[in-house]
C-alpha positions in Angstrom: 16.1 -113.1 -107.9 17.3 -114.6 -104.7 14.9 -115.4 -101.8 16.0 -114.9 -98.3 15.0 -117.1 -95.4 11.4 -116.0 -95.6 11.0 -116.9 -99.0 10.8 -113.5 -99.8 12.9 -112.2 -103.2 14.8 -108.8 -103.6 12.3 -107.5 -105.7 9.8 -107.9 -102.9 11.8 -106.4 -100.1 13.4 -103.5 -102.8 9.4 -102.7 -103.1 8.6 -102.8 -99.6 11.4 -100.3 -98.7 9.9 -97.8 -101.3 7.0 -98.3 -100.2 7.7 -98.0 -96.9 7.3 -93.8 -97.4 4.2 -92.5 -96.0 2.2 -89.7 -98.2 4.1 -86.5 -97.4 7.2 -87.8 -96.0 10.4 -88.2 -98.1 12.5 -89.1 -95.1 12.2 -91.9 -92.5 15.2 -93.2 -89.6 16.8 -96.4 -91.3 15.8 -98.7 -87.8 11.9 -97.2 -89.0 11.9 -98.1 -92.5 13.3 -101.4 -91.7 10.9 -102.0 -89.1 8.2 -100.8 -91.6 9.2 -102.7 -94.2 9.0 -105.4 -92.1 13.0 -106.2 -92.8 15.9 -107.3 -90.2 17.9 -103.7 -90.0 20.9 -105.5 -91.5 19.6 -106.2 -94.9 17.4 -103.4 -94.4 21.1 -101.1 -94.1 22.5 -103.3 -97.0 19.9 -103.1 -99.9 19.5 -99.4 -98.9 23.0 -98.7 -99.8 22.4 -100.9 -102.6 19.6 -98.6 -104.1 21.6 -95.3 -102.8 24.6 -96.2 -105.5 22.2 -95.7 -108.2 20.5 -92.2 -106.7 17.0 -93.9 -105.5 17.5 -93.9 -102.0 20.2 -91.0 -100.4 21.5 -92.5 -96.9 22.6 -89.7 -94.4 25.1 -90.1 -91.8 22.5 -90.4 -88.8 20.6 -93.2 -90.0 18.3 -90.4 -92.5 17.0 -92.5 -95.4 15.7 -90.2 -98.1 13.9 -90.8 -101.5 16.6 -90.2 -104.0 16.3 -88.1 -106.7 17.3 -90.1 -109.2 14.2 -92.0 -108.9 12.3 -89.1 -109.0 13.3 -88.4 -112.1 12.7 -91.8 -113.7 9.1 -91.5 -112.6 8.3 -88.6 -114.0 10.5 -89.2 -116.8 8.9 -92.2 -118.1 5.4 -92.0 -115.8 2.1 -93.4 -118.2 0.5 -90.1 -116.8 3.2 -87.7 -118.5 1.2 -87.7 -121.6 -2.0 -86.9 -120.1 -0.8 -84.4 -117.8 0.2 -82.5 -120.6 -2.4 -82.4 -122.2 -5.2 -81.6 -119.6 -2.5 -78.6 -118.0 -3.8 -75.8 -120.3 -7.3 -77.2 -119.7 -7.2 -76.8 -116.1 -5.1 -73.7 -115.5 -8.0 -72.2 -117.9 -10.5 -73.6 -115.8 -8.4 -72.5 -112.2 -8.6 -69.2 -113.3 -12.3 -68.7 -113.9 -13.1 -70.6 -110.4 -10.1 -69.6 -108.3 -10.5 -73.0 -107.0 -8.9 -76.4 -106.7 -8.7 -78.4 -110.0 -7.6 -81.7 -110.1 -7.4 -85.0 -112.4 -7.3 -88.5 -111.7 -6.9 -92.3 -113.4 -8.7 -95.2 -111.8 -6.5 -97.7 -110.4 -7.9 -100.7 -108.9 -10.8 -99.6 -106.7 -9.2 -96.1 -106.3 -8.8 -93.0 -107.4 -4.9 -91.8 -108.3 -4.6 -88.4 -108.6 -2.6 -87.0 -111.1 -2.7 -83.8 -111.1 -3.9 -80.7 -108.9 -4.0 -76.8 -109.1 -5.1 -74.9 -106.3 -4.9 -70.9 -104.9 -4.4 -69.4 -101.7 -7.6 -68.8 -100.2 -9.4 -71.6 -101.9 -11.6 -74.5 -100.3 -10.0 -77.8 -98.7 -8.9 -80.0 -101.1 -8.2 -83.7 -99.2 -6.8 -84.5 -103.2 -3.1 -84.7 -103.2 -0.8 -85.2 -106.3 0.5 -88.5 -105.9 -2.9 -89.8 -103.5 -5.5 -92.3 -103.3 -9.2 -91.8 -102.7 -12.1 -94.8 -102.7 -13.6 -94.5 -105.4 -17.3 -93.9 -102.8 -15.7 -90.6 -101.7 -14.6 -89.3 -104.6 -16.4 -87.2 -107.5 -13.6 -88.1 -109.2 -13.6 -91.9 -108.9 -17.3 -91.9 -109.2 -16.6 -90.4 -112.7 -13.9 -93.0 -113.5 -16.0 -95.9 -112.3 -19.1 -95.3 -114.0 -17.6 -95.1 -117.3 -16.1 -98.8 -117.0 -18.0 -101.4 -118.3 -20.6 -103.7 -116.8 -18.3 -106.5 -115.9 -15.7 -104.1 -114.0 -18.7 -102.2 -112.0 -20.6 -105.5 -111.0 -17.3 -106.9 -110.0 -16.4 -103.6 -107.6 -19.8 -104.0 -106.4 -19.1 -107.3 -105.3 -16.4 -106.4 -103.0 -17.4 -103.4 -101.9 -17.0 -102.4 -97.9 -17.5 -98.9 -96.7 -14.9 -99.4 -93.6 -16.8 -96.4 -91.8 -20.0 -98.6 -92.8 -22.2 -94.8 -93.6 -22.5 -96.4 -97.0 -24.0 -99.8 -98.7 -23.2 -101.3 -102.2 -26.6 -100.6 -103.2 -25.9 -97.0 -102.6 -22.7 -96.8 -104.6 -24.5 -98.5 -106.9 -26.5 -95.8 -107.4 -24.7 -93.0 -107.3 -22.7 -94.5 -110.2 -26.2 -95.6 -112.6 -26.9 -91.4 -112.0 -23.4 -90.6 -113.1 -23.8 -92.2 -115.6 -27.3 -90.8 -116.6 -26.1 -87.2 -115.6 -22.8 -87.6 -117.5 -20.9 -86.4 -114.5 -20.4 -87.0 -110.6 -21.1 -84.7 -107.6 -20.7 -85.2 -104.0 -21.6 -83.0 -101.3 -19.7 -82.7 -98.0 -18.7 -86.2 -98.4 -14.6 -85.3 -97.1 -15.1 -81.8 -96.2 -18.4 -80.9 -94.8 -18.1 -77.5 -96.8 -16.9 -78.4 -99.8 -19.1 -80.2 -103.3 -16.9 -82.3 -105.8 -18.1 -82.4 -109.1 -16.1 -84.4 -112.2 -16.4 -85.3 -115.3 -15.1 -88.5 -117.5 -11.9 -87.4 -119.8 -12.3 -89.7 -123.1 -10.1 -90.8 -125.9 -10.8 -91.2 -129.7 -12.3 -94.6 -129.0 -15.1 -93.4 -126.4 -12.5 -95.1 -123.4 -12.4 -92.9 -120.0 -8.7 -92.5 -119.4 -9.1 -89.8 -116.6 -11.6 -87.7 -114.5 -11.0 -83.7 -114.1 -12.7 -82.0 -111.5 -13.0 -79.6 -108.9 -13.8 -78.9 -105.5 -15.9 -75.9 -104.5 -17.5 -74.3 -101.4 -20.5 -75.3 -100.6 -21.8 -71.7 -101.0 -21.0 -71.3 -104.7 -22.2 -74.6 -106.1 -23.3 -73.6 -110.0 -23.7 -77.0 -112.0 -25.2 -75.3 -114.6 -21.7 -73.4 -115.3 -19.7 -75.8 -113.8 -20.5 -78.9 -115.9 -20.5 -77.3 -119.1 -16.9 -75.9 -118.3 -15.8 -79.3 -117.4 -17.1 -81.1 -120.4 -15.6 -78.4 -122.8 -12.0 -79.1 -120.8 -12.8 -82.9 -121.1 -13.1 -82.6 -124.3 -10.6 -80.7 -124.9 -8.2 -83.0 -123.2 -9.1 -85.9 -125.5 -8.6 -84.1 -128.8 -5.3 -83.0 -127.6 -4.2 -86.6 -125.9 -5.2 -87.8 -129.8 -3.0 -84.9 -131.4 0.0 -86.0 -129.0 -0.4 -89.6 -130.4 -0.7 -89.0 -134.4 
């Protein structure tokens, strides 16, 4: 691909202007996505039209950039997650319906937690979790989940660059939440994101024993029962990994 002045190439600056969209916003001004992007508004204007003649980017006739829905459909068309989603959905609406909660799954990607997947009610608890969002791996039951099932050699080496940006928590801490995650064979957290709120999860495994995916939930405070609620989760998990391993035969 072509660099421009800055040395940059158009797959760079194509990828900057995707991700230029912040969580929960499909539409930005054209002069604010170039400007976020960190693009001159001419090229900016030019590979945006680009990208709008195959349907991944819609350009009104204000300015109004919008994520196209073309590309939409390629991502959840040919997403890695497809397979697993459909598999785990029974498995959580099951498991929705006995809490009347917020259930949700996630993959570990790079120190983070991606999430998935969600089902939630009206009237249940605060759920930060967002289809499509990122939680450190610290903050989340979920990620805790993930990350304790890696191997030595990944955990030492997220150890090693750990930083708790609010500073409330050390690497010696993390690591031990995620040696009694381990131990337990799932995560909790307790008013961690929402003061009224406990996470716990549980590692989704494959035919070969590899975590692919954490489920969990998020429940008040109030109704915390690990001695249901673990044994629900691991039946799901479970679950989940026979039917990923049907799907694959």
């Amino acid at each position: 691909m072509a660099n421009s002045a800055s040395g940059d190439s158009v797959v760079d600056r194509i990828a900057r202007i995707i991700e230029a969209f912040p969580e929960g916003s499909t539409s930005l001004q054209l002069s604010e996505l170039a400007e976020t992007a960190g693009l001159p508004l001419t090229s900016a204007h030019r590979l945006v039209r680009q990208l709008a003649e195959y349907g991944l980017l819609e350009l009104g006739a204000r300015g109004n950039v919008r994520l196209g829905i073309r590309l939409w459909e390629l991502v959840n068309r040919n997403s890695p997650t497809l397979a697993l989603r459909q598999a785990a959905s029974p498995f959580m609406e099951d498991i929705q319906q006995v809490l009347n909660q917020n259930v949700n799954l996630a993959v570990l990607d790079g120190w983070e937690a991606l999430f998935v997947e969600r089902l939630s009610r009206r009237g249940s608890v605060a759920n930060r979790a967002r289809v499509a969002g990122r939680m450190p791996i610290h903050i989340s039951s979920a990620g805790l989940a993930l990350m304790a099932n890696q191997s030595r050699e990944q955990q030492a080496q997220y150890l090693r660059q750990f930083s708790d940006p609010d500073r409330k928590v050390t690497a010696d801490i993390v690591r031990h939440l995620l040696a009694e995650t381990a131990q337990q064979g799932f995560a909790q957290l307790a008013g961690v994101v929402d003061p009224d709120t406990w996470g716990i999860a549980v590692p989704v495994m494959d035919g070969k024993r590899r975590t692919i995916a954490a489920l969990g939930v998020v429940v008040p405070l109030a109704e915390m029962r690990l001695q249901a609620l673990v044994p629900a989760l691991q039946t799901a998990a479970r679950g989940i990994g026979r039917q990923l391993g049907t799907q694959r035969d």
